[in-house]
N, C-alpha and C positions, 0 to 999 in steps of 0.2 A: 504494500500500500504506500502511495507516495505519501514522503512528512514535508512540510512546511518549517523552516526553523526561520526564525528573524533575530537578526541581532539585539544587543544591548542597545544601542541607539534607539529602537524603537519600544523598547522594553519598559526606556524609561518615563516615553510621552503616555502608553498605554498597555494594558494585562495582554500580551500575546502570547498563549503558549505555544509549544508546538501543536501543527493540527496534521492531524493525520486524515487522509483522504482517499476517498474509492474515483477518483476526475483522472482524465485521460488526458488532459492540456492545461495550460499551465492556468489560464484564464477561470476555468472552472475549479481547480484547486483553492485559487485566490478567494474566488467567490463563497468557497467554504468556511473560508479564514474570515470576511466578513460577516456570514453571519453569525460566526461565533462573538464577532466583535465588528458591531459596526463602525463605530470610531477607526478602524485601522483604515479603513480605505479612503480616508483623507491623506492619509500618512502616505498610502503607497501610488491611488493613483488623483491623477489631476481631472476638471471638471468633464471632459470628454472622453474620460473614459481610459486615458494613456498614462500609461509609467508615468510616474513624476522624474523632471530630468534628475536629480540626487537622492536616485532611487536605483540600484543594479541588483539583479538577479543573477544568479546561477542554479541551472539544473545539472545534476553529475559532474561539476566542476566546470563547463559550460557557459560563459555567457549566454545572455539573452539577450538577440539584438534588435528585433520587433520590439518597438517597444507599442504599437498601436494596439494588432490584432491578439496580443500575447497568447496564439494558441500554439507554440510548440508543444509538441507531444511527449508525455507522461511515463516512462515503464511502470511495472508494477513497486517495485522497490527505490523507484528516484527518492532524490535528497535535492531540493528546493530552498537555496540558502538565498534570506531578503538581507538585503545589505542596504542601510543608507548613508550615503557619503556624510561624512564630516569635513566641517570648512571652516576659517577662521584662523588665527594664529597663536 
């Protein structure tokens, strides 16, 4: 079953556990993670719908480079790490 991890960056604006998921693309995965928490999908995507730009994914060590449609495809055992950039000095 794909898992979702999110970093401590996001950890700290809001409750994100890992969410484990039966979603075949990445999009629908996400989608699960919001309804567990809807607060998160301000954090990850912007108001149409797309990645936030200081927002990277990796699926299997993978970038994700759609940042539109984000339905790359899911194996059963991926590993889905949400990362959000840190900026500032």
């Amino acid at each position: 079953m794909p898992t979702l991890i999110f970093t401590q960056q996001l950890r700290r604006f809001t409750d994100v556990p890992e969410v484990n998921s039966a979603a075949t693309d990445l999009r629908a995965a996400l989608e699960d993670a919001f309804r567990i928490n809807p607060q998160l999908r301000g954090y990850i995507l912007d108001e149409q719908g797309h990645l936030r730009r200081h927002v990277v994914i990796f699926i299997d060590g993978r970038r994700v480079h759609d940042r539109v449609a984000l339905n790359d495809p899911l194996s059963l055992n991926s590993s889905i790490h949400v990362l959000q950039a840190l900026s500032g000095g």
